[in-house]
N, C-alpha and C positions, 0 to 999 in steps of 0.2 A: 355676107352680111346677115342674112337669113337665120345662117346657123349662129352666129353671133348673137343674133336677137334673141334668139330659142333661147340658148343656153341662159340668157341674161334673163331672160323673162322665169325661165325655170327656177334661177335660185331666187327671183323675187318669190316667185310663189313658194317656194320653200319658207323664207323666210317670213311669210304670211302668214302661213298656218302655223309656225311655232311662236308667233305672236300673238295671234287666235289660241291656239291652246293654252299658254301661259293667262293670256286674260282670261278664260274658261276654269282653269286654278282659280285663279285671282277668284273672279267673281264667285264660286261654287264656294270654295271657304269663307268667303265675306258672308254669304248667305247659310254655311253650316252654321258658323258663329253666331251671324241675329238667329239661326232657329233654335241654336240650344241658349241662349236668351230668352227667346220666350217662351220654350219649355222649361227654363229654370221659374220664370214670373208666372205662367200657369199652373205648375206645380206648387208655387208659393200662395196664389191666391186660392188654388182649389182646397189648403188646409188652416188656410187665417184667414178665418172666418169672424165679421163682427172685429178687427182689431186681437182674437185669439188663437192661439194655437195649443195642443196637450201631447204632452210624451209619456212615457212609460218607463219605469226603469227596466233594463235589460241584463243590466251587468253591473257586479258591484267587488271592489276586493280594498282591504285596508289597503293604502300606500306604500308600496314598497320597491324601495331601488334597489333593481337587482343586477350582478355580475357577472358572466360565467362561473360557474360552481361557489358561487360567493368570494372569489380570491380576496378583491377588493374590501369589501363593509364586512366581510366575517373573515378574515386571516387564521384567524386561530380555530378555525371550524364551524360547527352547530353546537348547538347546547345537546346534553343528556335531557332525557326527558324520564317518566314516572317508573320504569322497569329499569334503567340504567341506573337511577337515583337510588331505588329499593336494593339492587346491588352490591351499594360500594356502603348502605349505611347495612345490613344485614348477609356480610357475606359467607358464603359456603365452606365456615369452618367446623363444623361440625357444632358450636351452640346452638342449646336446643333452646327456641323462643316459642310464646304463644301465639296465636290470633291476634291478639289485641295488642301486644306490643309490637305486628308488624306489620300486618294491613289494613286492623280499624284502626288505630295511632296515625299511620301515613294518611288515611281517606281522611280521619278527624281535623287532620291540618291542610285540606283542601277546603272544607265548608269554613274551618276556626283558624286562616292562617294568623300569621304574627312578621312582626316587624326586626327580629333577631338578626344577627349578622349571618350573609349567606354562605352556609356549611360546603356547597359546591362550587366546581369551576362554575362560572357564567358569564358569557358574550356577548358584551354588547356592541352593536355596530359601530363601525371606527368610520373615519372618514368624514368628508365634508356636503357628500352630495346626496339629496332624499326631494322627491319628488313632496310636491304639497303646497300650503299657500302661506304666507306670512301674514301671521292671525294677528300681533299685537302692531301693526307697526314700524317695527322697530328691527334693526340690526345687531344681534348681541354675539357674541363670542358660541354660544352653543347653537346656535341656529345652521342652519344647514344651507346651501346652494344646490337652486335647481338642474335638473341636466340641460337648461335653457341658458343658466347663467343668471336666473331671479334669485338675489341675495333676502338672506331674514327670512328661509322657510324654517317654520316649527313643524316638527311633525318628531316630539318625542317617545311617540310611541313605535315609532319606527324603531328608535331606540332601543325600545327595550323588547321587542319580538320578531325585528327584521332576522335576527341570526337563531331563530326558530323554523325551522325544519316544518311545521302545521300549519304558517303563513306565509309560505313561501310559492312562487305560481311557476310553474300548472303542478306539479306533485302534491303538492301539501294538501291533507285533507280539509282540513281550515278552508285553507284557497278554493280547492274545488268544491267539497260539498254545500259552505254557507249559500254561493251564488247560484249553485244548482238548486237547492230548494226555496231561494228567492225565486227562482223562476216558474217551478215544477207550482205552489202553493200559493194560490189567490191569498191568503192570508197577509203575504206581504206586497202587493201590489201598489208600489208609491208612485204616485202621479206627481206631474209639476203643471199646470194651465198658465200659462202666458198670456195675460188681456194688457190693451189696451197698446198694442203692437201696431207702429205702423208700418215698420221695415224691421226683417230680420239681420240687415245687417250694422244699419245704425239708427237708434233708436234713444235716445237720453233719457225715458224713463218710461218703463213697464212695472206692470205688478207681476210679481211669482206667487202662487199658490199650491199650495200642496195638499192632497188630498189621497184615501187606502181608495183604491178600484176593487170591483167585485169580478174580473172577469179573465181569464186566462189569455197570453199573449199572441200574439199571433205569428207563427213562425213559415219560414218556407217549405219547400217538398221536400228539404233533407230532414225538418224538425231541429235542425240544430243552430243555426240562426234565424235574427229575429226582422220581422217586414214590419213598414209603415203602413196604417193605414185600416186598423184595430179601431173595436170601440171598446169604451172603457166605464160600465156604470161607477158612479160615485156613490161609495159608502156612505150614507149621511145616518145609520143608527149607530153602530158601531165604531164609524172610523172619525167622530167626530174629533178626538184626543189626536191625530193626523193632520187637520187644517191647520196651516201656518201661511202666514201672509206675508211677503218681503217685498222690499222696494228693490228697483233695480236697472240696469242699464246695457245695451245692446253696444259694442263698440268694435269696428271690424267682425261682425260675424261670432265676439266673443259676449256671452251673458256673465253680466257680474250681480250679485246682489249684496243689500247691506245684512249685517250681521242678527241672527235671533235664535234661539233656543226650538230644537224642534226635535220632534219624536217620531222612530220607523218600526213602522214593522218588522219583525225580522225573524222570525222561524228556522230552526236550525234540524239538527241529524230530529227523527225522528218524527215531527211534524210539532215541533215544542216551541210553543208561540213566547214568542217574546218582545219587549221594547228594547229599543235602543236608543238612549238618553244621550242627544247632544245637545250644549252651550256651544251659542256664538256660531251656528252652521252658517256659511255661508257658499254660494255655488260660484263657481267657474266651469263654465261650460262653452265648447264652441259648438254654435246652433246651425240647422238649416231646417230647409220646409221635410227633410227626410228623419232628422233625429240630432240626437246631441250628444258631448264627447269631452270630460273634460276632472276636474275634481269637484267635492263635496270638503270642504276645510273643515275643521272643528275643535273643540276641546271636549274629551269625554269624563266623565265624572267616574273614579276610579273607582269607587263601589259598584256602580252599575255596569261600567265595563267589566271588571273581575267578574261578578253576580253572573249577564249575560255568557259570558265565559265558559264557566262553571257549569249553569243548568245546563246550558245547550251542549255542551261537551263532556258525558263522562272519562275518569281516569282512564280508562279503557280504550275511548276511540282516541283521547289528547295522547299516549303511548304510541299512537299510528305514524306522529309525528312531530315528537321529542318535545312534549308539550305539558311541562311541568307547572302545575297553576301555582302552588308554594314561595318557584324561583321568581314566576311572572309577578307574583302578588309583592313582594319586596321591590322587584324592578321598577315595576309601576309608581312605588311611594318614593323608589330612589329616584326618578327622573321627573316627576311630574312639576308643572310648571307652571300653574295657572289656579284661579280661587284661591287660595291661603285661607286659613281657617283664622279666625278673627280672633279666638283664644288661643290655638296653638302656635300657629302663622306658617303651620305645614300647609302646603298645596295640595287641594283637594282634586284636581284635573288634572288630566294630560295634553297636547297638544296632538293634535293626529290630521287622517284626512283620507278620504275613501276613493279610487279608483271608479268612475263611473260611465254608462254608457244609457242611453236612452231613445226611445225609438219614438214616432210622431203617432199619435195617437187621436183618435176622436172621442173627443169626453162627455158623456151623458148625463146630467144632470137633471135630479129626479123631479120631477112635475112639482107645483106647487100651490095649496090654493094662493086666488089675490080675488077682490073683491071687485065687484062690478057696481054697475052708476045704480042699479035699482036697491043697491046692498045686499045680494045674492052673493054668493059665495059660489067660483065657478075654478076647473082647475085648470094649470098653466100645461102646456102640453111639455115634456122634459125636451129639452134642448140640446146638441150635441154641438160642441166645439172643437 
């Protein structure tokens, strides 16, 4: 009977301690779970401060849905770009031409293009799917579907330079160098501040502000990704043509705002400042107390996109990667789709929308006077958000 008990006692106590273990599980994850809860709420309250929060841009690239080797949206290839183009219109039969009827003539119709019918093959993206946001509304026959399944995305510019070989990611010079020298050049330094925030993840109405930062980003020990937790002075001589104000709304974790006209900085090969003229931006962004991750929509005004184009891109480096301004400049007037000209009733816009990434930022805002009870003039110490 002894050994009967034994035995019986033994497997109870086996069966004790894998019930004690299992609750030891149990309890040990209930409690990993509320800790990274409240290191997700401490990390959240240690950078929304006052109702705000600031990011940084990080990462920026036109929209563009892409396919292994482009089979999909480019079938019939890439475009020819300005040495392929010179080519097939001056080719190596033995005429003898000048200068000027062959490479001032072709650079003269980069700065003076025209609206002629296009003399080369050109490719434009086929297919029904393009990353970006549905700017009017509306669901039309040219609109595009997201790789999510969101119907009535415009993003005509996709259109007309997805199967361009210079905006294409990660090769394309376009693709890599714009966003490297957004990054490398305080010059283009665009902030967004979020006030009046009381939860990151729902929120029914914040303000977005946009503002140029003076101050270089802050990366890890490889230098080649970017950390949270930067501060950022506010351009207030220079960057005041940068302050844009939007209404807007926090819903699951995603930022939306309403629609308004804003201007970026944007520096391209060589340190060659420029703006970047968008109508109707509005953002999509999924937020956290780390950074944010999502699209920038738009309509670009096709002169100043060509114009940006152009300075920031000589015929020379646009040749890197088949980037003919001539065939874009036609493209551009073929697809555009927004503004109509009130005399002409041609569209002055295109539809687009930017790939973007942002990282959580502390925003310094520069001192300012404010008056005191005795009417002394005293100054406000600058504040970081």
């Amino acid at each position: 009977m002894k050994r009967d008990v034994s035995v019986k006692t033994g497997r109870s106590f086996t069966a004790s301690r894998v019930m004690i273990a299992a609750a030891s599980v149990a309890l040990s994850g209930a409690v990993f779970g509320a800790g990274n809860a409240l290191a997700e709420e401490d990390a959240t309250s240690a950078v929304l401060k006052d109702g705000k929060i600031g990011y940084a841009l990080t990462m920026r690239h036109w929209a563009i849905y892409q396919t292994p080797e482009g089979k999909t949206e480019c079938p019939q290839g890439f475009n020819d770009g300005p040495r392929e183009q010179f080519k097939l219109l001056f080719p190596d039969d033995g005429t003898k031409r000048t200068l000027m009827e062959t490479q001032i003539s072709r650079e003269s119709e980069v700065w003076h293009p025209g609206l002629s019918e296009e003399p080369y093959p050109f490719h434009e993206v086929v297919g029904k799917t393009s990353r970006g946001l549905n700017l009017d509304g509306q669901v039309n026959a040219e609109d595009f579907v997201s790789p999510d399944g969101d119907e009535g995305i415009d993003n005509q510019l996709y259109r007309a330079i997805g199967c361009i070989a210079n905006f294409r990611g990660p090769d394309g010079t376009a693709y890599h160098f714009e966003n490297n020298y957004m990054q490398r050049y305080n010059y283009n330094r665009l902030l967004i501040e979020l006030s009046g925030v009381d939860d990151l993840v729902n929120d029914d109405e914040v303000t977005v502000t946009t503002y140029r930062g003076l101050d270089g980003l802050l990366t890890d020990a490889t230098g080649k990704d970017f950390i949270p937790g930067g501060t950022q002075r506010v351009d207030m001589r220079w960057g005041k043509d940068f302050i844009q104000e939007f209404k807007g709304k926090i819903v699951d974790g995603v930022l939306t705002t309403e629609a308004k006209d804003l201007q970026i900085p944007w520096s391209v090969t060589f340190d060659t400042n420029t703006i970047m003229y968008l109508k109707d931006v509005r953002f999509d962004l999924k937020i956290t107390a780390d950074g944010g991750e999502g699209l920038i929509g738009a309509y670009a005004d096709l002169h100043d996109w060509y114009y940006h184009a152009t300075v920031g891109w000589s015929t020379h480096h646009q040749s890197y990667g088949q980037e003919s301004s001539p065939s874009m400049y036609r493209a551009l007037h073929r697809l555009a789709d927004a503004y109509p000209d009130p005399e002409t009733g041609k569209n002055t816009a295109i539809s687009t929308a930017l790939d973007v990434k942002f990282t959580q930022v502390f925003i310094l805002h520069p001192a300012q006077e404010v008056a005191t009870d005795d009417g002394e003039a005293t100054t406000r110490v600058a504040s970081a958000n």
